[in-house]
C-alpha positions as CSV (number, residue, x, y, z in Angstrom):
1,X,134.8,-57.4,45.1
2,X,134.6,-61.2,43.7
3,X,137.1,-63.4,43.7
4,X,138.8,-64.8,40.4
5,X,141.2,-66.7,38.2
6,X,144.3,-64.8,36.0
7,X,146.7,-66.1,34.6
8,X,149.8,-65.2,32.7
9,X,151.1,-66.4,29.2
10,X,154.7,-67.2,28.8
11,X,155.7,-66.9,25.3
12,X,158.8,-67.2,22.7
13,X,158.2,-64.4,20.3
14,X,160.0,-64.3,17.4
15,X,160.2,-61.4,14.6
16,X,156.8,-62.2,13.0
17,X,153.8,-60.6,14.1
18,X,151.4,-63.4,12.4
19,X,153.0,-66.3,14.2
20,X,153.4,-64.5,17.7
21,X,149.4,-63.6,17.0
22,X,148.7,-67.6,16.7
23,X,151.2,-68.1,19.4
24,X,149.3,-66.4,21.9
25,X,146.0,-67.0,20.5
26,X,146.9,-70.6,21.4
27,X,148.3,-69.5,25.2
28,X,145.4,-67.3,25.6
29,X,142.3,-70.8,24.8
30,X,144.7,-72.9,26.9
31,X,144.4,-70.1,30.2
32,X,141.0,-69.7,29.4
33,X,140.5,-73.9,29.6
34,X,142.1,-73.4,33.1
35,X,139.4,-70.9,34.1
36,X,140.8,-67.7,33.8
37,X,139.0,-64.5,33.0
38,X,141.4,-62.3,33.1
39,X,144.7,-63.2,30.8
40,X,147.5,-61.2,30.5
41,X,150.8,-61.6,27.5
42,X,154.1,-60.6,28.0
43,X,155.8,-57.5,26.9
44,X,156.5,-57.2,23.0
45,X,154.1,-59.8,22.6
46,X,154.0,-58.8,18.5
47,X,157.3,-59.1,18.1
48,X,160.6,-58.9,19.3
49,X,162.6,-57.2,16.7
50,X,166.2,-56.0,17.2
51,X,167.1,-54.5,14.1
52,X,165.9,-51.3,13.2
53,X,164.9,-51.5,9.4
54,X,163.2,-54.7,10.2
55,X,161.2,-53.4,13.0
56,X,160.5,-50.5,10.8
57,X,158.8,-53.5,8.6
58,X,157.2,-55.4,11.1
59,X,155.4,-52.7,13.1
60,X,152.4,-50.5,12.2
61,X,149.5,-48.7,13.6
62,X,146.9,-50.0,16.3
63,X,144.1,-50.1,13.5
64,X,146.3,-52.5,11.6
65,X,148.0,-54.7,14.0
66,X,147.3,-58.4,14.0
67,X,147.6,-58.9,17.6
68,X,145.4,-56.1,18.6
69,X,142.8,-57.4,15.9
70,X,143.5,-60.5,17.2
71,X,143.5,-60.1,20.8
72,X,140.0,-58.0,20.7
73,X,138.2,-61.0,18.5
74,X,139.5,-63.6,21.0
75,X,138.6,-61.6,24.8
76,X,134.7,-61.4,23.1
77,X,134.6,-65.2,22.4
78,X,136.0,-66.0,25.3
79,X,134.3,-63.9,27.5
80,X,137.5,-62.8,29.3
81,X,139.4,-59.6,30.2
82,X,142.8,-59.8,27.6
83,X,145.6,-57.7,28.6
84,X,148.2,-57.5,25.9
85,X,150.8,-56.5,28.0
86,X,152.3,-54.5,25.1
87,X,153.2,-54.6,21.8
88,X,155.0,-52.1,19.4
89,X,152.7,-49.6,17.5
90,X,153.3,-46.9,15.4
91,X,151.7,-43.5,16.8
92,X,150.1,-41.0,13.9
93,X,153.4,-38.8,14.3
94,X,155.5,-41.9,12.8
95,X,157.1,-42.6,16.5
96,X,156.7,-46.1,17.9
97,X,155.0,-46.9,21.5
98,X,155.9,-49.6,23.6
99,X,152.2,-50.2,24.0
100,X,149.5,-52.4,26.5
101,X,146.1,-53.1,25.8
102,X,143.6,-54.1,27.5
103,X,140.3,-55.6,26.1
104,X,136.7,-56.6,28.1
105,X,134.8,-59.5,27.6
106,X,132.7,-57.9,25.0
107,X,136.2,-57.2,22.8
108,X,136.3,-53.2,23.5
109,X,139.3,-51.9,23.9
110,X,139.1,-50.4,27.8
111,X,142.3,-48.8,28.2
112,X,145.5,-48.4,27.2
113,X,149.3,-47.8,28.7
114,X,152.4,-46.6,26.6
115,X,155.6,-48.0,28.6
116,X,157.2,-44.7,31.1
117,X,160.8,-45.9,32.0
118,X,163.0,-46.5,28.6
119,X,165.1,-49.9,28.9
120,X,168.5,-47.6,28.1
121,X,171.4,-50.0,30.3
122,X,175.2,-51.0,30.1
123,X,175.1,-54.4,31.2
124,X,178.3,-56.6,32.3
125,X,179.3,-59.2,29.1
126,X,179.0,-56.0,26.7
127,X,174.9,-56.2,27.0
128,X,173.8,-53.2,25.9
129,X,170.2,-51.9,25.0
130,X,168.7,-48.3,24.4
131,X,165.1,-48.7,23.8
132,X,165.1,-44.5,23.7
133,X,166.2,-45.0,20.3
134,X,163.2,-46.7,19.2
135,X,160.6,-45.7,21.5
136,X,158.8,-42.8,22.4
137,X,158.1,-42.7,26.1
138,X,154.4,-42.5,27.9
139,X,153.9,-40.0,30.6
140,X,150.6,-41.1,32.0
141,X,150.0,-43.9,34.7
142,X,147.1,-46.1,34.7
143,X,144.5,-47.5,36.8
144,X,141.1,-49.1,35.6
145,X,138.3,-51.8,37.2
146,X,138.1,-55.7,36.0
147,X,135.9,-57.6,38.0
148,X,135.2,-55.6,40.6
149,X,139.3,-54.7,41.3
150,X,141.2,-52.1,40.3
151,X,144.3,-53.0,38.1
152,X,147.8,-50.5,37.5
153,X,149.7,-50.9,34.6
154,X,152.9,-51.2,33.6
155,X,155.9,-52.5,31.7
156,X,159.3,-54.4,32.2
157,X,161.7,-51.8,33.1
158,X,159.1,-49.4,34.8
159,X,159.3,-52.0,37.2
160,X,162.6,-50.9,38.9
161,X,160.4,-47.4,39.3
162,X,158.5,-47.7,42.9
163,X,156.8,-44.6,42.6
164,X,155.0,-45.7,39.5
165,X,153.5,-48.3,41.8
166,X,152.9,-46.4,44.6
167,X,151.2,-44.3,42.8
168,X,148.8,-46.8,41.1
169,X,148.5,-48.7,44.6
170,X,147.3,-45.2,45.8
171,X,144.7,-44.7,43.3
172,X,143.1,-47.4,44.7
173,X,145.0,-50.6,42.7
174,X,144.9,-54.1,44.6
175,X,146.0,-55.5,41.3
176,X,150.0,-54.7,39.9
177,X,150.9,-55.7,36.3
178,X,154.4,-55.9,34.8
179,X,154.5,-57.8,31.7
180,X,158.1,-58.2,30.7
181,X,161.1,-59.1,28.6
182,X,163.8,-59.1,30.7
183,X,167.0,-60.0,29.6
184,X,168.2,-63.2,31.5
185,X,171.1,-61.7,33.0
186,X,168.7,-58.7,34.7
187,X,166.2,-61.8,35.3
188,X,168.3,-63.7,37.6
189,X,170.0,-61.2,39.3
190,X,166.3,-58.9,40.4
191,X,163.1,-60.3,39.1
192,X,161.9,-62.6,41.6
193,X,163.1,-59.8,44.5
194,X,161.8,-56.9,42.7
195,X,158.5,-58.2,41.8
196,X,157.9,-59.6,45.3
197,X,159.2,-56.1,46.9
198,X,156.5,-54.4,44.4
199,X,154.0,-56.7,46.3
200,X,154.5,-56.2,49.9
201,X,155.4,-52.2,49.9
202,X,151.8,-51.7,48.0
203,X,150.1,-54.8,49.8
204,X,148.8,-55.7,46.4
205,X,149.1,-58.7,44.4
206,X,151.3,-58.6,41.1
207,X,151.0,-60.5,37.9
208,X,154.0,-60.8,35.5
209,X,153.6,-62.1,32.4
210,X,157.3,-62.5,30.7
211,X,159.0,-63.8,27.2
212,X,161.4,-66.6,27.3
213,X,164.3,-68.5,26.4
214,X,166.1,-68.0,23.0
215,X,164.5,-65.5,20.6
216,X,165.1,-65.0,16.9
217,X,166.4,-61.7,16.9
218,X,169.3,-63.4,19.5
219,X,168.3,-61.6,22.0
220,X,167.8,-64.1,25.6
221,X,165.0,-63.3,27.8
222,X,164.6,-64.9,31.5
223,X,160.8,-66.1,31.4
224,X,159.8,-67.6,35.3
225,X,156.2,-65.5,35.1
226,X,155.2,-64.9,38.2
227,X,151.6,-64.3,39.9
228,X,152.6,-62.9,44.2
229,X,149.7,-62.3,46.9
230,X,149.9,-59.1,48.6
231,X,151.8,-60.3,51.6
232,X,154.9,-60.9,49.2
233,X,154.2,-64.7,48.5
234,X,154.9,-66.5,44.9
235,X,151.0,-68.2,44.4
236,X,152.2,-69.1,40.7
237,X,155.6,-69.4,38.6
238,X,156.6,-71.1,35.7
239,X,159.7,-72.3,36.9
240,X,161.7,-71.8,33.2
241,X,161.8,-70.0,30.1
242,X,159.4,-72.2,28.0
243,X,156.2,-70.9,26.6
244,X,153.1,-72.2,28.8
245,X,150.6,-70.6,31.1
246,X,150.0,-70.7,35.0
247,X,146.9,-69.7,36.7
248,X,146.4,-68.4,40.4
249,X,143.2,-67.2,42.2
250,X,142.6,-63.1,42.8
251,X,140.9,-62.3,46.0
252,X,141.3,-58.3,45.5
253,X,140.1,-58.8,49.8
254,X,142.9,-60.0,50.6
255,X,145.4,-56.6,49.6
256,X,142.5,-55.2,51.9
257,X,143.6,-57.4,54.6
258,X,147.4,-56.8,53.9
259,X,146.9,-53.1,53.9
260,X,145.0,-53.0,57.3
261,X,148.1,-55.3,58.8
262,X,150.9,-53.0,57.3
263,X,148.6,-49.4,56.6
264,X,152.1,-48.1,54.9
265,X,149.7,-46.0,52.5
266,X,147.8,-44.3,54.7
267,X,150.7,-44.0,57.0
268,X,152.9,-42.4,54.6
269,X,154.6,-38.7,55.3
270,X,155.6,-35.8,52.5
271,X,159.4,-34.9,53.9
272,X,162.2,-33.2,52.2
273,X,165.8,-34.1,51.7
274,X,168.6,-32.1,53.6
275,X,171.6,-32.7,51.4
276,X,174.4,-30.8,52.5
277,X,177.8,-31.3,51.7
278,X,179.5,-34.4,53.3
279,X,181.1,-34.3,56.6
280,X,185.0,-34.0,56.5
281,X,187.3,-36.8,57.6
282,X,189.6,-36.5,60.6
283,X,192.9,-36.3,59.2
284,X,191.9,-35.8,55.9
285,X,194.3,-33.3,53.7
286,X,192.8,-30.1,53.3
């Protein structure tokens, strides 16, 4: 297993798929300057559209969709692995998928993941969001090899789902993805722990690619992409929501090393849950 540079793309996208394509065409050169070969975009890197009629417009199926076009023409010349870490396409049955791609260096499309866990929340303020409404669910984790590693998949909310991880981390996955969009409020209160958490439990490193700042269709997203080591530390962050890339060296031997330290996988148990009724209170009314 070699040793190598990722890095993730911070970006601003607005409701227009062709200018979020140029957008991160222009994030993905600049990581690619810094010596990265494999790049990964945030969540909703197409678009982030909160209406529904205008979503209906600016989305459309994977053959058609600028950034997938886009994103396969650029990983070829480049020579790099691209992960789109998702944008919104419309499936043959007319439903949308919150959807990740994930392109070699010769532009093939290698694999794919549709987002698990719908972002459906009551947040404080009034913030509300039910991405069930728009989105149809995936129902199928994934794990695939870059460079000699093996890389999970996910997406934003799915990170608040530690099976999903486990999971991938048991399949043999030194390498944890959660490109994002999460809201600022969520952002400040979880990302940094949660992502970190992700890290140590599967003694893999993480990359998190996320939107940021101000975004057309009002929505606010938190940015701060992060890139942790498998012993939980931050190697990488953009410390703010502005677009911009940061780049930190993979060493898939070192989530060996962390897992030989802490061997949580291997020492992991099946157990059941007794859950009987709760004890009564001394002096409790009957």
């Amino acid at each position: 297993m070699g040793v190598f540079k990722a890095a993730a793309v911070q970006m601003r996208s607005g409701t227009s798929p062709e200018r979020n394509a140029a957008d991160m065409e222009r994030l993905v050169r600049e990581a690619a300057d810094r010596g990265a070969t494999y790049v990964q975009t945030p969540e909703m890197t197409g678009a982030l559209v909160r209406d529904k009629q205008a979503g209906a417009a600016a989305f459309t199926s994977e053959d058609k969709d600028i950034v997938v076009s886009t994103a396969g023409k650029l990983a070829k010349e480049l020579g790099i692995y691209l992960h789109v870490g998702s944008t919104a396409i419309r499936r043959a049955d007319g439903k949308l998928a919150n959807r990740a791609f994930l392109f070699a260096p010769d532009g093939a499309s290698i694999a794919g993941y549709d987002k698990i866990h719908m972002f459906d929340v009551d947040l404080d303020n009034g913030e509300s969001w039910r991405e069930s409404a728009s989105y149809e669910p995936g129902t199928e984790a994934v794990v695939t090899d870059i460079h000699g590693a093996r890389l999970g998949f996910a997406v934003c909310y799915d990170l608040r789902f530690p099976q999903l991880f486990r999971a991938e981390a048991v399949a043999g996955a030194e390498v944890l993805t959660v490109p994002a969009a999460f809201t600022r409020q969520t952002g400040e209160a979880h990302w940094h722990v949660l992502l970190r958490a992700r890290a140590i439990e599967n003694g893999a490193y993480v990359v998190a690619a996320a939107q940021g700042g101000l975004h057309e269709d009002g929505r606010e997203t938190y940015g701060h992409s992060l890139i942790v080591d498998p012993w939980g530390r931050i190697i990488a962050e953009a410390a703010h929501d502005e677009p911009g890339v940061i780049v930190a060296e993979i060493d898939p031997a070192q989530s060996a090393a962390a897992r030989r330290k802490i061997p949580n996988l291997k020492n992991a148990r099946d157990f059941t849950v007794s859950a009987g009724e709760a004890p009564r209170l001394r002096g409790a009314a009957s």
